[in-house]
MDTraj code that builds the backbone (N, CA, C; nanometers):
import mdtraj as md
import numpy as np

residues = "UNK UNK UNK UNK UNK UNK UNK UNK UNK UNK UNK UNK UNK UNK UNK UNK UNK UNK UNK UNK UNK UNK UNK UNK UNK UNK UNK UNK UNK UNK UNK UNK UNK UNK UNK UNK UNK UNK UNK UNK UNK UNK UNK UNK UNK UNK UNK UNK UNK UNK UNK UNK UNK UNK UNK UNK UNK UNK UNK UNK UNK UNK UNK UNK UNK UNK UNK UNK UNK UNK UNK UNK UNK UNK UNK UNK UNK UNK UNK UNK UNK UNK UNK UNK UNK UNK UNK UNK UNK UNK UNK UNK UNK UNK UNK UNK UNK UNK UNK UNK UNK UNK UNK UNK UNK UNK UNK UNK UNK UNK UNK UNK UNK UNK UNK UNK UNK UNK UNK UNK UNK UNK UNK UNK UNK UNK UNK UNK UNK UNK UNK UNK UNK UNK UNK UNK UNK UNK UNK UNK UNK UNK UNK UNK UNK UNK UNK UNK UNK UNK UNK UNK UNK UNK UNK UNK UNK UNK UNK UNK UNK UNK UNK UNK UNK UNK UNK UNK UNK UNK UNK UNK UNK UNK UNK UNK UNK UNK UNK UNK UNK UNK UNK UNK UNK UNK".split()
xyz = np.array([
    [5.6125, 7.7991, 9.2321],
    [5.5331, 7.9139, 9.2679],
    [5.3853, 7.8748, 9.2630],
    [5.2848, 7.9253, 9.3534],
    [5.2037, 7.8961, 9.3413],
    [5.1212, 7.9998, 9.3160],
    [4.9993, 8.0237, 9.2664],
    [4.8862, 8.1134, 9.2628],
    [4.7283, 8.1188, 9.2918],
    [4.6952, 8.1845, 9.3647],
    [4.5588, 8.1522, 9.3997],
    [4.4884, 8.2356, 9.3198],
    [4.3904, 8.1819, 9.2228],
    [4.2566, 8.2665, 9.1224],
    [4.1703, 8.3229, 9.2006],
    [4.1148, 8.4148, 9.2328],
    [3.9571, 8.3663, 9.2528],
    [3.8930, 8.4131, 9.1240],
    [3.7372, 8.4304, 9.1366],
    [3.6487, 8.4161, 9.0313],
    [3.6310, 8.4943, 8.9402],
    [3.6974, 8.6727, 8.9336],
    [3.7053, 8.7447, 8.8395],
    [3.8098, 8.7045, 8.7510],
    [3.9307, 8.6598, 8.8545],
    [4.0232, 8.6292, 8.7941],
    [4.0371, 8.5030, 8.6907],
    [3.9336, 8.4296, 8.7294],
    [3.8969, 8.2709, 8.6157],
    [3.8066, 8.3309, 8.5211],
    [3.7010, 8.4274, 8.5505],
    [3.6476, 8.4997, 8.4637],
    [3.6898, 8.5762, 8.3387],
    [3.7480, 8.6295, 8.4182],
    [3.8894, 8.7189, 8.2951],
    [3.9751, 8.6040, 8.1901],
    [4.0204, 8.4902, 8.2575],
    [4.0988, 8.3745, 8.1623],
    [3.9919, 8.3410, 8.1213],
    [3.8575, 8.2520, 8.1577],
    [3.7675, 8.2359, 8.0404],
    [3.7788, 8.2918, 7.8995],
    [3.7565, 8.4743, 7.9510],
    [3.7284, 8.5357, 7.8426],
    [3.8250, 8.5424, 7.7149],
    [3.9363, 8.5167, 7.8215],
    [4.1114, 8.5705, 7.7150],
    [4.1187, 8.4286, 7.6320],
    [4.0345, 8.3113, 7.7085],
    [4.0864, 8.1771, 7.6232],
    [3.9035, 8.1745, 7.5013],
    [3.8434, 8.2464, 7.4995],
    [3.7135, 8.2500, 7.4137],
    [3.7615, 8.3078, 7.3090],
    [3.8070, 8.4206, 7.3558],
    [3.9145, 8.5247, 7.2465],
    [3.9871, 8.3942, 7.1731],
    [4.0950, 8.3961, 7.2420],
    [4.1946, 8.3821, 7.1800],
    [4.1496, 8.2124, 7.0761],
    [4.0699, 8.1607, 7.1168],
    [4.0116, 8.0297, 7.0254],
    [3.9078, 8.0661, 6.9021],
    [3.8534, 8.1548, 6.9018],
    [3.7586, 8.2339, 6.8425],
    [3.8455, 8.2538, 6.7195],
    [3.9929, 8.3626, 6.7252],
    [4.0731, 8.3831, 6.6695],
    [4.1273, 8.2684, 6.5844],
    [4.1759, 8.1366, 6.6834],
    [4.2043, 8.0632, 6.6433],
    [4.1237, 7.9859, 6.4640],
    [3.9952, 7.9624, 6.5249],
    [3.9235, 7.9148, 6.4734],
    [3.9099, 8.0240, 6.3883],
    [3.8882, 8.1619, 6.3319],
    [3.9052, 8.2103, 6.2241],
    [3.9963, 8.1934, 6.1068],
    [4.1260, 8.1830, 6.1483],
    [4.2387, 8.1630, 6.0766],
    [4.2658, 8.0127, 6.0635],
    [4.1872, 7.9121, 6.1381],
    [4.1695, 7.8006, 6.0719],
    [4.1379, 7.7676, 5.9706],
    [3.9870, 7.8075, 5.9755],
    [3.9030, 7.8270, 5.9171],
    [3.9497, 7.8457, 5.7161],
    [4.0104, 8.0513, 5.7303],
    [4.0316, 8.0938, 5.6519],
    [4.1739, 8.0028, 5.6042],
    [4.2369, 7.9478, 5.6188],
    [4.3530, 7.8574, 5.5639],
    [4.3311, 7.7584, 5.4988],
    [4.2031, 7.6973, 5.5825],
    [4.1499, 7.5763, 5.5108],
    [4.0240, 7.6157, 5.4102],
    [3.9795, 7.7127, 5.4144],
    [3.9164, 7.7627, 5.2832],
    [4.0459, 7.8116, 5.1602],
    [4.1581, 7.8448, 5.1767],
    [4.2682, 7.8933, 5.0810],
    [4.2908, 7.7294, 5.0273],
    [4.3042, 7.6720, 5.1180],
    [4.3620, 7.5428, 5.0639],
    [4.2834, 7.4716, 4.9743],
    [4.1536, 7.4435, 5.0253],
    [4.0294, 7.3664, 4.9702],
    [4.0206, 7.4359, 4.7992],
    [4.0264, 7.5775, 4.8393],
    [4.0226, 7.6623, 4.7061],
    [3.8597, 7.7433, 4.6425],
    [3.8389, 7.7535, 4.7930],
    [3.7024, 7.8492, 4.8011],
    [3.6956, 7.9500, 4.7224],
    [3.6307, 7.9940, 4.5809],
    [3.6610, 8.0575, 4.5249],
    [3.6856, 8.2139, 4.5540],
    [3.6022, 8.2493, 4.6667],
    [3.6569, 8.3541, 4.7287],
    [3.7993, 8.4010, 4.7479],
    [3.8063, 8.3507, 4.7971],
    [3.9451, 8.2604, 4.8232],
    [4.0823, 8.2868, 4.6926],
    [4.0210, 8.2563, 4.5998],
    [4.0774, 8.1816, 4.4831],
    [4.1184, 8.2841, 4.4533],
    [4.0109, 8.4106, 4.4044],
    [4.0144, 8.5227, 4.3246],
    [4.0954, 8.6058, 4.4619],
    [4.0841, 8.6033, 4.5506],
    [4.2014, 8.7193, 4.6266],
    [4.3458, 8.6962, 4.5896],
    [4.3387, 8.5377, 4.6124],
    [4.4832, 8.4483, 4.5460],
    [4.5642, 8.5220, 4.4487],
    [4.4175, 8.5103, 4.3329],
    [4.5209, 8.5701, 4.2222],
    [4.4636, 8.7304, 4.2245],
    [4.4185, 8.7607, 4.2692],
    [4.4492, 8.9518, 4.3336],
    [4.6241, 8.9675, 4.3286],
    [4.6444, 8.8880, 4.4110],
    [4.7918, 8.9220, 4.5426],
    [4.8931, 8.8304, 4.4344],
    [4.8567, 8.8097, 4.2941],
    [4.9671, 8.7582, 4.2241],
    [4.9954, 8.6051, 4.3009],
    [4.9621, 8.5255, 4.3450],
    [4.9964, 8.4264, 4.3712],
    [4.9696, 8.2804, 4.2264],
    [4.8767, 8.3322, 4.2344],
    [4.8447, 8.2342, 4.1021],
    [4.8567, 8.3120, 3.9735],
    [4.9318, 8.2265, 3.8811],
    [4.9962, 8.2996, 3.7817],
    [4.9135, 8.3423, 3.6664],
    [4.8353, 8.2592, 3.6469],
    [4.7287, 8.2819, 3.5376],
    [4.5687, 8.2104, 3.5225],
    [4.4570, 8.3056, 3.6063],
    [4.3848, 8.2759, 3.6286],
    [4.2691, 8.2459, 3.4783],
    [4.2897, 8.2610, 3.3903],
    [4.2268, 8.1644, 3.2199],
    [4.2552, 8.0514, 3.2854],
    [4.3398, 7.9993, 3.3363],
    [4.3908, 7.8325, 3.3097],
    [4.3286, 7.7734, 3.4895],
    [4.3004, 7.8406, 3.5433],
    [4.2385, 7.7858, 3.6885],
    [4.0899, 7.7441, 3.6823],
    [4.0860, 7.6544, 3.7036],
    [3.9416, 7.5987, 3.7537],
    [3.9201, 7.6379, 3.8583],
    [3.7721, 7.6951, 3.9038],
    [3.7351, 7.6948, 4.0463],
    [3.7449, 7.5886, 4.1347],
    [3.7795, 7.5873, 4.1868],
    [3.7754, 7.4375, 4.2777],
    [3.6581, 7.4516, 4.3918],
    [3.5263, 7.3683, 4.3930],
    [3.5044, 7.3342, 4.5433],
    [3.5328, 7.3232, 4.6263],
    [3.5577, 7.3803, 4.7582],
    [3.5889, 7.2957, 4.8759],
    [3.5804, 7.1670, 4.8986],
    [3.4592, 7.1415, 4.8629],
    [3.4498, 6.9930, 4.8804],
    [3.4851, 6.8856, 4.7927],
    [3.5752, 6.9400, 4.6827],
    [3.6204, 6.8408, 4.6053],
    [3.7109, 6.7500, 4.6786],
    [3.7065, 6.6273, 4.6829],
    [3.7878, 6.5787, 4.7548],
    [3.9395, 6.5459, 4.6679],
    [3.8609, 6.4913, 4.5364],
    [3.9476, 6.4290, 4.4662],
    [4.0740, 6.5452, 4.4067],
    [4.0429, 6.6615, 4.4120],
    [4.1614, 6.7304, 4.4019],
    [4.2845, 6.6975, 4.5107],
    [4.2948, 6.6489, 4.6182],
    [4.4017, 6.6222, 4.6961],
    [4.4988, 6.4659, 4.6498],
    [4.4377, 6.4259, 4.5069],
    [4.4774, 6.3019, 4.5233],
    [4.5468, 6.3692, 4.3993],
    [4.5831, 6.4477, 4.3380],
    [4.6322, 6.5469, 4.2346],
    [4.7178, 6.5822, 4.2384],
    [4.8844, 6.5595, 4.2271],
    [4.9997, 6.5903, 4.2626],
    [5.1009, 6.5843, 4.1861],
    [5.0598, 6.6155, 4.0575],
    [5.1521, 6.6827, 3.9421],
    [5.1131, 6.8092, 3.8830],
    [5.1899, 6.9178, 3.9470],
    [5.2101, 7.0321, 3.9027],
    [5.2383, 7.1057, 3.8125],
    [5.1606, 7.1753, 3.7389],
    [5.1690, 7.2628, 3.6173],
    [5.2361, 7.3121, 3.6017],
    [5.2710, 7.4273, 3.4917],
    [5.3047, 7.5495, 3.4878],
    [5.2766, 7.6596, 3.5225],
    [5.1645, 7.6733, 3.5258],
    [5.0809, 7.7399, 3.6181],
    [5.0328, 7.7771, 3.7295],
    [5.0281, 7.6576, 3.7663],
    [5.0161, 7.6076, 3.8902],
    [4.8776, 7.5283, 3.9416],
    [4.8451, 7.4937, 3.8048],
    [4.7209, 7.3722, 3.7915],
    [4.7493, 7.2375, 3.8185],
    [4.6730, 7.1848, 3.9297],
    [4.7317, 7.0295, 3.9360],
    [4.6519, 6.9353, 3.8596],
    [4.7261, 6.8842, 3.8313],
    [4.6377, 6.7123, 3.7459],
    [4.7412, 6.5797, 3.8062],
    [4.6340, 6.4725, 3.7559],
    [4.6311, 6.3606, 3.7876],
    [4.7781, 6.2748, 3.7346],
    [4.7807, 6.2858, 3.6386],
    [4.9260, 6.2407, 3.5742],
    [5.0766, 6.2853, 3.5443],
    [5.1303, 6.2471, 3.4728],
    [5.2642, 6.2807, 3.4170],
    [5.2064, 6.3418, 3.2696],
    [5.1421, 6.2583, 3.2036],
    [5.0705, 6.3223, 3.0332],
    [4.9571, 6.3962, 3.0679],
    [4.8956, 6.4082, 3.1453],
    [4.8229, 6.4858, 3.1635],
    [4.8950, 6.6438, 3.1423],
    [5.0046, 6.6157, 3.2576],
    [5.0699, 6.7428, 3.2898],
    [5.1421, 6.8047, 3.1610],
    [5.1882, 6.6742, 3.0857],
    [5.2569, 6.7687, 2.9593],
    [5.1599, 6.7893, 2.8365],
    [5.0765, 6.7597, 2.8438],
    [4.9552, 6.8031, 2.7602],
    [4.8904, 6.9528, 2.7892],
    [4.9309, 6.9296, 2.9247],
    [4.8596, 7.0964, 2.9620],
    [4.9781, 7.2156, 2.9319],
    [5.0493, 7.1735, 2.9879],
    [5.1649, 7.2580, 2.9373],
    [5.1941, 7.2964, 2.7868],
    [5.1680, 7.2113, 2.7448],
    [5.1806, 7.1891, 2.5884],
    [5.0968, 7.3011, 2.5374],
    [5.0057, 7.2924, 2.5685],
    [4.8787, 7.3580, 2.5471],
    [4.9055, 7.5158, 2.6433],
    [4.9611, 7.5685, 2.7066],
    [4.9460, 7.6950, 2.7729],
    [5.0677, 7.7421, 2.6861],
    [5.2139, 7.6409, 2.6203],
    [5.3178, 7.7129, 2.5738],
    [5.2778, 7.7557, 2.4446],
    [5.1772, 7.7088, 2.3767],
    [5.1447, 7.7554, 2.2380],
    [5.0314, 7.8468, 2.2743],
    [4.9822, 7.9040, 2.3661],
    [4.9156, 8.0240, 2.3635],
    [4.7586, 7.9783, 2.4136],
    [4.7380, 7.8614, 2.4237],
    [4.5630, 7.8357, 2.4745],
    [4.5192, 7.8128, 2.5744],
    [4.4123, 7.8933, 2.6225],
    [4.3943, 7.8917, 2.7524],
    [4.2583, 7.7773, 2.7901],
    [4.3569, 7.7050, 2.9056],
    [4.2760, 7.5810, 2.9049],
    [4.2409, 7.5396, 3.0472],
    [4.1088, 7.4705, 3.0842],
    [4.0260, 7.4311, 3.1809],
    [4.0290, 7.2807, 3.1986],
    [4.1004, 7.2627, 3.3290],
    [4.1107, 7.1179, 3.3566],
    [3.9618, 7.0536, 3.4512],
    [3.9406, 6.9450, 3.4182],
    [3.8232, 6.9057, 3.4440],
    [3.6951, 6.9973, 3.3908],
    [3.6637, 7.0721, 3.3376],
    [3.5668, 7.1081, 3.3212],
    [3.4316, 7.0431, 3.2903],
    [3.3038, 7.1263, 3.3187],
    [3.2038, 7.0452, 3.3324],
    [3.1343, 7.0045, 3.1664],
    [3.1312, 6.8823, 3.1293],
    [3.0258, 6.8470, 3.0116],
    [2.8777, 6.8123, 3.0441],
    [2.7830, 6.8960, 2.9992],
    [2.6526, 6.8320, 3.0291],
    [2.6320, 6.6974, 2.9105],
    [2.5434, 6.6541, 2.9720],
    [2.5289, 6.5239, 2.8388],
    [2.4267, 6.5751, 2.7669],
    [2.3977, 6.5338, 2.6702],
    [2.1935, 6.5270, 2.6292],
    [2.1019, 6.4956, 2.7212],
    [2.0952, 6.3717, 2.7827],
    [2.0215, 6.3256, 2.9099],
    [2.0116, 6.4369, 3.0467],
    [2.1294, 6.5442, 3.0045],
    [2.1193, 6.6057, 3.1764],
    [2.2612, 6.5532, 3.3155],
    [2.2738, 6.4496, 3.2511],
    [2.4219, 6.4094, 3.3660],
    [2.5299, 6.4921, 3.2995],
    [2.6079, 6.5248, 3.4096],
    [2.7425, 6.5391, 3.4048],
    [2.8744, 6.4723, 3.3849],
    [3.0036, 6.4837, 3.3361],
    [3.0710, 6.4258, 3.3157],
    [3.1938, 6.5206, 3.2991],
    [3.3164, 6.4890, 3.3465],
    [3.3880, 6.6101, 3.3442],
    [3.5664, 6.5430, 3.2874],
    [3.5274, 6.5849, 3.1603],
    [3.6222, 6.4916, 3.0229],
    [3.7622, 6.6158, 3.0992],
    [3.8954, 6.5603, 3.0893],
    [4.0471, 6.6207, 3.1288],
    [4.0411, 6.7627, 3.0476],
    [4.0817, 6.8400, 2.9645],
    [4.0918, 6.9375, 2.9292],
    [3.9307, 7.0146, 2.8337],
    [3.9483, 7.0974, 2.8655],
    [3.8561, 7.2238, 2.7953],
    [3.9092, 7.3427, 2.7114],
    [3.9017, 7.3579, 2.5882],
    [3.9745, 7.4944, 2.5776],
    [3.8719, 7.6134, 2.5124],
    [3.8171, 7.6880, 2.6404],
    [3.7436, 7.7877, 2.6213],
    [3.6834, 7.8722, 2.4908],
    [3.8370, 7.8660, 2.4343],
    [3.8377, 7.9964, 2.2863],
    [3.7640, 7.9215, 2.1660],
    [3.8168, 7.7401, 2.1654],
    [3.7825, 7.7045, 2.0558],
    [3.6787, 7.6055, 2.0992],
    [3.6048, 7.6044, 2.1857],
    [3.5340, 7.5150, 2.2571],
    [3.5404, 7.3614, 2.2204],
    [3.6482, 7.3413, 2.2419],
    [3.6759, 7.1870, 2.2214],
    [3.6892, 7.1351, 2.3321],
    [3.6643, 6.9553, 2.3838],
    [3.7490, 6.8733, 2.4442],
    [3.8216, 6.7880, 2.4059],
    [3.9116, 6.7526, 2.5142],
    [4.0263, 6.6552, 2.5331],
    [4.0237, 6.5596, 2.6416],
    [4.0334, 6.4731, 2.5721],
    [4.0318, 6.3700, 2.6798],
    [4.1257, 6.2519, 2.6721],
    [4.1839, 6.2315, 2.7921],
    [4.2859, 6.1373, 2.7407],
    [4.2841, 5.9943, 2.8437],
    [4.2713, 5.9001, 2.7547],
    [4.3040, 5.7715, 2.8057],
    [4.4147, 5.7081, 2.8571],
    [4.4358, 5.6941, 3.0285],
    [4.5905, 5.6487, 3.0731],
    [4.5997, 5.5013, 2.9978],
    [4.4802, 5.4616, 3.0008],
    [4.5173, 5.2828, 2.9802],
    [4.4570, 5.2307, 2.8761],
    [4.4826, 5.1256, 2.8404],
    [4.4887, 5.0764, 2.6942],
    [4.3527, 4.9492, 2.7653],
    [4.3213, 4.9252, 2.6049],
    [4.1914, 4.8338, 2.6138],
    [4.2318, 4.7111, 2.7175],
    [4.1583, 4.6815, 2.7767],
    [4.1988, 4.5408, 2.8008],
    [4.2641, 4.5538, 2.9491],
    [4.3184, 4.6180, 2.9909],
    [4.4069, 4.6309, 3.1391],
    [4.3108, 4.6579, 3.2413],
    [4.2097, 4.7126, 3.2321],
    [4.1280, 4.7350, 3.3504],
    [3.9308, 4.7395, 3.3253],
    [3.8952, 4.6085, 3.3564],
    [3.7609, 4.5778, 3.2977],
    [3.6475, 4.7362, 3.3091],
    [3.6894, 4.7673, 3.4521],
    [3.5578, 4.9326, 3.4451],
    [3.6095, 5.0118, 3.3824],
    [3.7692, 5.0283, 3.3520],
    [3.7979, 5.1573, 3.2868],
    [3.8010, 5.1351, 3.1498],
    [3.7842, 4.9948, 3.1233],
    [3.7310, 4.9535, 2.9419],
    [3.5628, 5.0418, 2.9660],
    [3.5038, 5.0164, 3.0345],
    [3.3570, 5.0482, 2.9778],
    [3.3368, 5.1652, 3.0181],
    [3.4047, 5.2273, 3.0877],
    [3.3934, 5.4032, 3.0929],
    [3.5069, 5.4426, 2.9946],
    [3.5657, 5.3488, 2.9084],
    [3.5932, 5.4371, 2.7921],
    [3.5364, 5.4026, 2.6705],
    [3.4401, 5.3080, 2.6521],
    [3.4119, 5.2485, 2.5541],
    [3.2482, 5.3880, 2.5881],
    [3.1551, 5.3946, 2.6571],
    [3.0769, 5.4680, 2.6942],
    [3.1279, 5.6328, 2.6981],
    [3.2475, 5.6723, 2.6930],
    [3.2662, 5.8034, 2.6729],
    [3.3141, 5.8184, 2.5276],
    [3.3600, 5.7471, 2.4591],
    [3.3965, 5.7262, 2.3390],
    [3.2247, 5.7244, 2.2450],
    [3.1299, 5.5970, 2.2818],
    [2.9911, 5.7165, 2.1933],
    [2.9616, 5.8093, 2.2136],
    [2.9544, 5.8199, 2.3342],
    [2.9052, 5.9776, 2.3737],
    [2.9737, 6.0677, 2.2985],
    [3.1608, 6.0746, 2.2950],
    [3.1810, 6.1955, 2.2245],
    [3.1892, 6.1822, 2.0659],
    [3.1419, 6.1110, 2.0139],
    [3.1568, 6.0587, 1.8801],
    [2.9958, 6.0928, 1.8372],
    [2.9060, 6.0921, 1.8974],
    [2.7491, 6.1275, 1.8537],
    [2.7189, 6.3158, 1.9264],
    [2.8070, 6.3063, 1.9968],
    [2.8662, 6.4872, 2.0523],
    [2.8405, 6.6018, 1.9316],
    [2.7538, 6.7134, 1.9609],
    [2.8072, 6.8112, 1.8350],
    [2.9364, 6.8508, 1.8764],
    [2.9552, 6.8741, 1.9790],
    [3.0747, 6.9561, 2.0274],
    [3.2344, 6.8900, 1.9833],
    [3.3134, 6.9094, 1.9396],
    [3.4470, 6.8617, 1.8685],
    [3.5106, 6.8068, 2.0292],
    [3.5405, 6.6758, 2.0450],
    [3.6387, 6.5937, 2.1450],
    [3.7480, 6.6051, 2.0560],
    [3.8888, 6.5687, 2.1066],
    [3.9913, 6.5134, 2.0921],
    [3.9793, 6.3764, 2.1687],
    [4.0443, 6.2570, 2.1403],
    [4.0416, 6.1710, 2.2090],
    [4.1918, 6.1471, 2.1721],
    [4.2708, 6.1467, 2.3237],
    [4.4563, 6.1034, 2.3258],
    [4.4158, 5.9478, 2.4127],
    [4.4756, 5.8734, 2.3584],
    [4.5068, 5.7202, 2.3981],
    [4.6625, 5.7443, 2.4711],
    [4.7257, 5.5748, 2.5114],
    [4.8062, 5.5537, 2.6077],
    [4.8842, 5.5558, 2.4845],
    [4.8831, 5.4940, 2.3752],
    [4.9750, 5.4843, 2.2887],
    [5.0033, 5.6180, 2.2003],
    [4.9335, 5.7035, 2.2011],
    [4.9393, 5.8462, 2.1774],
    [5.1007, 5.9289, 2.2614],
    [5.1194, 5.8417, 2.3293],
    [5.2444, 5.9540, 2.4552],
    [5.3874, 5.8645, 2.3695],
    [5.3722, 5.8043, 2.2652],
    [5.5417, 5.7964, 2.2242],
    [5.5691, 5.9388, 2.1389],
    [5.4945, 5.9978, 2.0372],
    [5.5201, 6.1592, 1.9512],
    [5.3895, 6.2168, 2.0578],
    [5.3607, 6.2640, 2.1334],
    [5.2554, 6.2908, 2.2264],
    [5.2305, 6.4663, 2.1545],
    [5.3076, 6.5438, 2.1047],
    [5.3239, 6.6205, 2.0824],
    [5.2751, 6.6509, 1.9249],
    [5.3036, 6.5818, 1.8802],
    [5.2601, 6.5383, 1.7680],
    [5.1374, 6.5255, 1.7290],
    [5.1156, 6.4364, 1.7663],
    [4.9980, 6.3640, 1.7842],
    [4.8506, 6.4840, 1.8425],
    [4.8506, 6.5274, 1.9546],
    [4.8123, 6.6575, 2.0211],
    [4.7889, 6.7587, 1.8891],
    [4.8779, 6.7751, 1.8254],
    [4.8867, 6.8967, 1.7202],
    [4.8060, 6.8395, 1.5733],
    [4.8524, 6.7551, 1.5302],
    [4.7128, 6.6511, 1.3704],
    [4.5833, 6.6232, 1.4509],
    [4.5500, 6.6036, 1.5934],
    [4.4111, 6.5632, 1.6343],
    [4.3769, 6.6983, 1.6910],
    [4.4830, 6.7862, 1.6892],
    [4.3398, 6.9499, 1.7187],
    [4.3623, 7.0165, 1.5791],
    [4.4483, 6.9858, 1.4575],
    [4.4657, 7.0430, 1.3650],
    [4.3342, 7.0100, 1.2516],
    [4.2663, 6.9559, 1.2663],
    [4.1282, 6.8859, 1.2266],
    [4.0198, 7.0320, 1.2741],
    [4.0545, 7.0831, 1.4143],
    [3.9544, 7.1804, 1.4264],
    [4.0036, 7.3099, 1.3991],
    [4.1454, 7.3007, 1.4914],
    [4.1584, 7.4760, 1.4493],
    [4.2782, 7.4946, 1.4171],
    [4.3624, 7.5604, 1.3832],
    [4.4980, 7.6283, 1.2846],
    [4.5925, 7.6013, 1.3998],
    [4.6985, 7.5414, 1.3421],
    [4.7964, 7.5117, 1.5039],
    [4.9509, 7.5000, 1.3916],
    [4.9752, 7.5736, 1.2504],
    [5.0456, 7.5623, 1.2133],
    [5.1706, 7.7167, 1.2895],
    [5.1368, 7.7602, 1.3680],
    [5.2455, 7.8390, 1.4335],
    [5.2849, 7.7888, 1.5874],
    [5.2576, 7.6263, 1.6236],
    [5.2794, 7.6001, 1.7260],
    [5.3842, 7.5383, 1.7482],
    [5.4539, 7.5387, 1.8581],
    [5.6098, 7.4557, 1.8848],
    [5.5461, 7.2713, 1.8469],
])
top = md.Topology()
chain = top.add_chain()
for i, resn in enumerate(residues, 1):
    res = top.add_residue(resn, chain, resSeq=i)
    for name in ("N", "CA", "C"):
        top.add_atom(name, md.element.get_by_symbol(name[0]), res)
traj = md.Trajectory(xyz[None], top)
C-alpha cells in the first residue's frame, strides 16, 4: 500500500513524534533518577513502602558511580560491597541499630573520608578491613593512615579486620561493648 503525505500531514507526524519523544524522555529520565537514587526520588520510594526502612538508607547521589559496583544485598535493602560487610549490617539492624552505610567523616584538616558503617544513636564508626597486612601494598597504607586517624579521633571507631570474620559476631559485640550496652543482643 502506498501513501502520499503532504505537508500538514508531515506536520501533524512531526508534532505526534515531538510528543511522543518528549514523553519518552520524561520517563527516561524519571527511571534513571529512581535508579541512580535521587533523593527525591528516594523519599517517594519509601512514601509507596518500597523501601523497608528508611533509618538504615543512605541518600545516594546520582552521581555516585561506585554504588553500581555494590551487589550484596541487605536486609533492608541496603547494598554494600561485600559478603562481611553484608553480615555486619544485618547483624547490626537484627539487634535493633539503626545504621548508615558509607557515611560521611570529616577529618580535622577538612577532607572527607567515608569509613563502612555509622550508627547514628550512638555515634560511633565501623570500619572494616577486607585484607590483611601485607596482600595489597595501597590498601596497606590506606589502612595503616586510617588506623591513626581513627585512633587520635575523639569520635569512638570500631576497627573489624579480615581475621575478625572466623567469631565475626562475636567479635562485633566485645569491640562495640567497650562503648555501649549490647548485653541484650543475639
Amino acid at each position: 500500500m502506498f501513501f502520499i503525505f503532504g505537508r500538514k500531514d508531515c506536520a501533524k507526524l512531526k508534532k505526534e513524534y515531538k510528543k511522543i519523544k518528549k514523553e519518552r524522555d520524561s520517563l527516561y529520565s524519571f527511571y534513571q533518577r529512581f535508579y541512580y537514587g535521587n533523593p527525591a526520588t528516594m523519599r517517594e520510594a519509601i512514601k509507596r513502602g518500597i523501601m523497608h526502612n528508611q533509618d538504615n538508607i543512605r541518600n545516594f547521589n546520582y552521581k555516585d558511580k561506585k554504588y553500581h559496583t555494590r551487589k550484596y544485598v541487605c536486609i533492608d535493602g541496603q547494598k554494600v560491597r561485600s559478603k562481611v560487610e553484608r553480615e555486619i549490617y544485618n547483624y547490626l539492624i537484627l539487634n535493633g541499630v539503626k545504621v548508615r552505610y558509607e557515611a560521611i567523616y570529616k577529618t580535622p584538616w577538612g577532607s572527607i573520608i567515608r569509613p563502612d558503617f555509622y550508627l547514628p544513636e550512638y555515634q560511633i564508626y565501623i570500619e572494616y578491613f577486607g585484607k590483611e597486612i601485607g596482600e595489597d601494598k595501597k590498601y596497606d597504607e590506606i589502612m595503616k593512615f586510617k588506623n591513626g586517624l581513627y585512633s587520635t579521633s575523639a569520635v569512638p571507631f570500631v576497627i573489624l579486620h579480615r581475621h575478625d570474620e572466623e567469631n565475626l559476631y562475636l567479635n562485633i559485640k566485645n569491640k562495640l561493648g567497650k562503648f555501649i550496652d549490647v548485653s541484650g543482643w543475639i
